[in-house]
N, C-alpha and C positions, 0 to 999 in steps of 0.2 A: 402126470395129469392131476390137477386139481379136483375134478371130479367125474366119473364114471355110473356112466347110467345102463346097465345090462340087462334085455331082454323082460323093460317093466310094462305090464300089463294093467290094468284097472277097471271094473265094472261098479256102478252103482245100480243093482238090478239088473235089467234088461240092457242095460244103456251102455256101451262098450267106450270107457271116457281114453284109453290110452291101449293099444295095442300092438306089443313085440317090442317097446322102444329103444333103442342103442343110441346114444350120446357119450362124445367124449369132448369136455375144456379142458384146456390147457388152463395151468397155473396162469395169474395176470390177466385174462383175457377178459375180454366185454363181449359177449355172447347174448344174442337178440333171439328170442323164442317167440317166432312171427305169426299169424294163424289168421284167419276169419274167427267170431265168438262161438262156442262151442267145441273147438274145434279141437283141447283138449290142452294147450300150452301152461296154462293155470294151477291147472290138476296137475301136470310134471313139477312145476315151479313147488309146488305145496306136499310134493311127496318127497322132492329134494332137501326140502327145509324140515321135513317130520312132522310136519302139521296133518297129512294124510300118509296113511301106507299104501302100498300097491300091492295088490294079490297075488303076483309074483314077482321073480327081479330081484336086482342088486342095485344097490345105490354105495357106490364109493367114495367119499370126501379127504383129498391127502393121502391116500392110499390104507385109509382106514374104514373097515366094514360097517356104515353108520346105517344100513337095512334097516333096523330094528332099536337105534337109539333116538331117544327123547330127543327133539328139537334144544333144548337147551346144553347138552351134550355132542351135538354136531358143530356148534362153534360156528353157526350163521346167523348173519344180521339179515333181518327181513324188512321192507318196507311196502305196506299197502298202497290202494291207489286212495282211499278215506282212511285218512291216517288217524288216528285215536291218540289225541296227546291227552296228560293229564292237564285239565284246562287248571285247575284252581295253582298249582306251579306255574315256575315263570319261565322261559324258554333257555332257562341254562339249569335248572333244578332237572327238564325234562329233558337235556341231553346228559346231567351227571346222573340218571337215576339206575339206569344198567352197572353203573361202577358203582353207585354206592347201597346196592344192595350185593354187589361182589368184596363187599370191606374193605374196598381199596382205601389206603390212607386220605383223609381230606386235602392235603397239598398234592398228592396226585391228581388226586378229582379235577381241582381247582385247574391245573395246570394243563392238564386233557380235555376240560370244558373249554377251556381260554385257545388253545391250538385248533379245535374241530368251532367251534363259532368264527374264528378270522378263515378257516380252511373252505366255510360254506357262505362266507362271507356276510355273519349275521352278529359281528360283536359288539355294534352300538343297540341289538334287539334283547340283549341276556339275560335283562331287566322286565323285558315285556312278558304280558300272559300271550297264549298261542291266540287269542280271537282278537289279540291287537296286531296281528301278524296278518300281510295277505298270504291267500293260496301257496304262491309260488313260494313264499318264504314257509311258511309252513310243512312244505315239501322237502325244501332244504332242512329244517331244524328235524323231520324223521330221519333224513340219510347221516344225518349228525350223529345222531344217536344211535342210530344203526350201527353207524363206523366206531363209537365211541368202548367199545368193548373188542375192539381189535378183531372183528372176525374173520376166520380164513376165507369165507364165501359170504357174498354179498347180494340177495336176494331180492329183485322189483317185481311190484304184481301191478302192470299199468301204471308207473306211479305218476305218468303225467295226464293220466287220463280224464281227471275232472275239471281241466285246468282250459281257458281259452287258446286258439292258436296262439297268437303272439306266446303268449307266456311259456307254453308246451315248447314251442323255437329257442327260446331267450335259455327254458332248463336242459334240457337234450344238448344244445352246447357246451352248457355248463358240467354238465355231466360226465362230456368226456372229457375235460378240461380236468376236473376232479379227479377222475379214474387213473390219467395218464400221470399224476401227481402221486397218488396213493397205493395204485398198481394191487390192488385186492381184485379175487378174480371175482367178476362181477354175472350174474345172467338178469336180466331183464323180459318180463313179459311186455306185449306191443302187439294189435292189430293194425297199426299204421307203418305202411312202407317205406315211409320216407323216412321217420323216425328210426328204423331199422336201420334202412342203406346206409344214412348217416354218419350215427352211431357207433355201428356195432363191429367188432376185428372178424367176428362169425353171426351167422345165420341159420337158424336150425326152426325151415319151415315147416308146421304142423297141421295135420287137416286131418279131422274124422279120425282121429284118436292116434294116424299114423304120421311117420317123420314123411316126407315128400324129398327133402334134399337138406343137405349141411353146408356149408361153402361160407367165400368170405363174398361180402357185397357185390362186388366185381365179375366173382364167379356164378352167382343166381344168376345176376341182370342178364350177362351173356353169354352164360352158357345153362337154361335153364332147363330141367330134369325132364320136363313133362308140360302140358297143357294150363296145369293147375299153378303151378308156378310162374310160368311166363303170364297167364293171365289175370294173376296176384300180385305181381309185382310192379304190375305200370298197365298202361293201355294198349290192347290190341285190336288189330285188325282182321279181316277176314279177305283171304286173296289167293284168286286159283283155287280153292279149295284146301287151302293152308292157313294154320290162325300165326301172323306175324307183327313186330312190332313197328307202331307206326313208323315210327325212324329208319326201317331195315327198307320202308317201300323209297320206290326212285320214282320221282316225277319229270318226266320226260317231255320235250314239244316236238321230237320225232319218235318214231318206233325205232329199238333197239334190237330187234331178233323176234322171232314167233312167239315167245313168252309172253310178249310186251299188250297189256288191254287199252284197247282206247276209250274213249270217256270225255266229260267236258268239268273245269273245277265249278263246282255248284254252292261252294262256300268256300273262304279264307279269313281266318281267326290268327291275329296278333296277339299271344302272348307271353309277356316280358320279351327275352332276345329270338323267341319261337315263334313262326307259324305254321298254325295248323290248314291243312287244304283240304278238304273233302271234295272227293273226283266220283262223280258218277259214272260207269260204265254204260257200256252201249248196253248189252246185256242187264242194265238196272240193275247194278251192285254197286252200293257205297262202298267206297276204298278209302280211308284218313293216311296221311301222309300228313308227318312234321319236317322239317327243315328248320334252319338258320332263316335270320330275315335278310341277309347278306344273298344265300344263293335262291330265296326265291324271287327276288330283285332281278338275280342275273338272268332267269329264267323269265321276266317280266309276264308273273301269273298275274290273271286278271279273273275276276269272275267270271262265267261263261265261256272261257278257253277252252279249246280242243289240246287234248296233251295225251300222253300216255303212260299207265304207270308199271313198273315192274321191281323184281326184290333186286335191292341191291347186292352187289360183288357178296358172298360170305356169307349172307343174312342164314338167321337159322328159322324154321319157321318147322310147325306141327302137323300132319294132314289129321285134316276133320273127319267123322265118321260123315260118310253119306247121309244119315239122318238130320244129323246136327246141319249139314249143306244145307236139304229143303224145309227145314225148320227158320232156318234166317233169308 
């Protein structure tokens, strides 16, 4: 294991930021630490890297006890989401500057600024100050420099997070384009799901200071731990008395067995290769059901149809508490 997180804890005051936590990445791996804000993924990121300590716990990097060693001693490259370049340096000065306060020879410098600027793809910028640089490339010339001292672990706090969507798209690809080229194990903080599912080889959802579930993309989506997860990771529904996802519901033009509610569709929304349906129940409960545009064609929905919806073959779905029922 590249690195090993046992039983860390953390308070700031009253405020309980990380509680009991067990993490384990594999060497190589890209590893998504997914959460709502607050929710405590940051504070692990930053006790991992030695920037905070945890009031109890183990933190192991390489199988080396790094608990209690300085961040510069744990041999991780960090990258914020407001990255702090030196501005008055040019964007090759500020990715040899980790090497040339290590005294690495000048022809190595040179040679390791020259391979990590074509590797982020910024060697006609080497010359520029970072505020002649956009965002996006700005974000590439930190992971630059991050990587540029070889480190065993590869640290992101949001690092696409100030950036607009397109761009955030265009670097998250690139990202794992990079990863799977360089193979450093990487973890990345993310309050975006999509960003995550992506992404990432693992997923280690966080919430109110506790882990929720570990798994690879695949395995949250469809087989997800609890309420909190399935309702974090995509859109759900509410049906029977079970929170499921809209995909899992079947929309029918007959009744399939007693399960089956009848209803009329009171909206359908196209988009991209999806539509969405919203089916009012007889009983006055919104039901969303997605499909393909293929089978709601073949189903020939129309607004104000009578239909009936029920969970598909396998669907996994949560029961609600009673309360949470006469609440919605």
């Amino acid at each position: 294991m590249s690195i090993e997180v046992k039983n860390v804890s953390k308070r700031f005051g009253d405020f309980v930021a990380l509680e009991d936590v067990n993490v384990s990445i594999e060497t190589g791996q890209l590893t998504a630490l997914l959460g709502p804000s607050g929710g405590g993924k940051s504070t692990l990121l930053r006790i991992i890297a030695g920037l905070d300590h945890s009031d109890t716990g183990q933190i192991t990097i390489e199988g080396r006890d790094a608990t209690k060693l300085s961040p510069q001693k744990r041999n991780v490259g960090f990258v914020f989401q407001h990255y702090a370049a030196f501005k008055h340096m040019s964007v090759a000065r500020n990715v040899a500057f980790g090497l040339e306060i290590r005294k690495r020879p000048k022809a190595e410098v040179k040679r390791r600024v020259e391979e990590l600027l074509d590797l982020v793809h910024l060697s006609q910028f080497g010359h520029r100050l970072p505020s002649q640089l956009s965002g996006g490339q700005r974000q590439r010339m930190a992971l630059a420099r991050a990587l540029a001292v070889e480190p065993t672990v590869l640290l992101l706090d949001e690092p696409f997070g100030a950036l607009d969507a397109k761009v955030r798209k265009e670097l998250r690809d690139w990202l794992r384009r990079l990863h799977d080229e360089v193979h450093v194990t990487t973890v990345f903080v993310t309050h975006d799901q999509e960003e995550a599912l992506e992404v990432a080889d693992q997923i280690v959802v966080i919430n109110e200071g506790r882990v929720e579930q570990i798994g690879t993309p695949d395995e949250l989506y469809d087989e997800p731990a609890n309420q909190f997860v399935m309702s974090f990771l995509g859109e759900v529904t509410t049906m029977s008395g079970q929170l499921v996802r809209p995909h899992d519901v079947q929309v029918l033009t007959s009744p399939d067995g007693p399960t089956a509610l009848e209803g009329q569709v009171s909206r359908l929304l196209r988009i991209g290769f999806e539509v969405r349906v919203n089916v009012l129940t007889t009983e006055g409960q919104e039901i969303i059901a997605t499909m393909t545009r293929t089978q709601a064609k073949a189903l020939g929905l129309t607004e104000g149809a009578n239909v009936w919806v029920n969970h598909a073959p396998g669907a996994k779905g949560f029961d609600l508490p009673k309360a949470a029922l006469v609440a919605s």
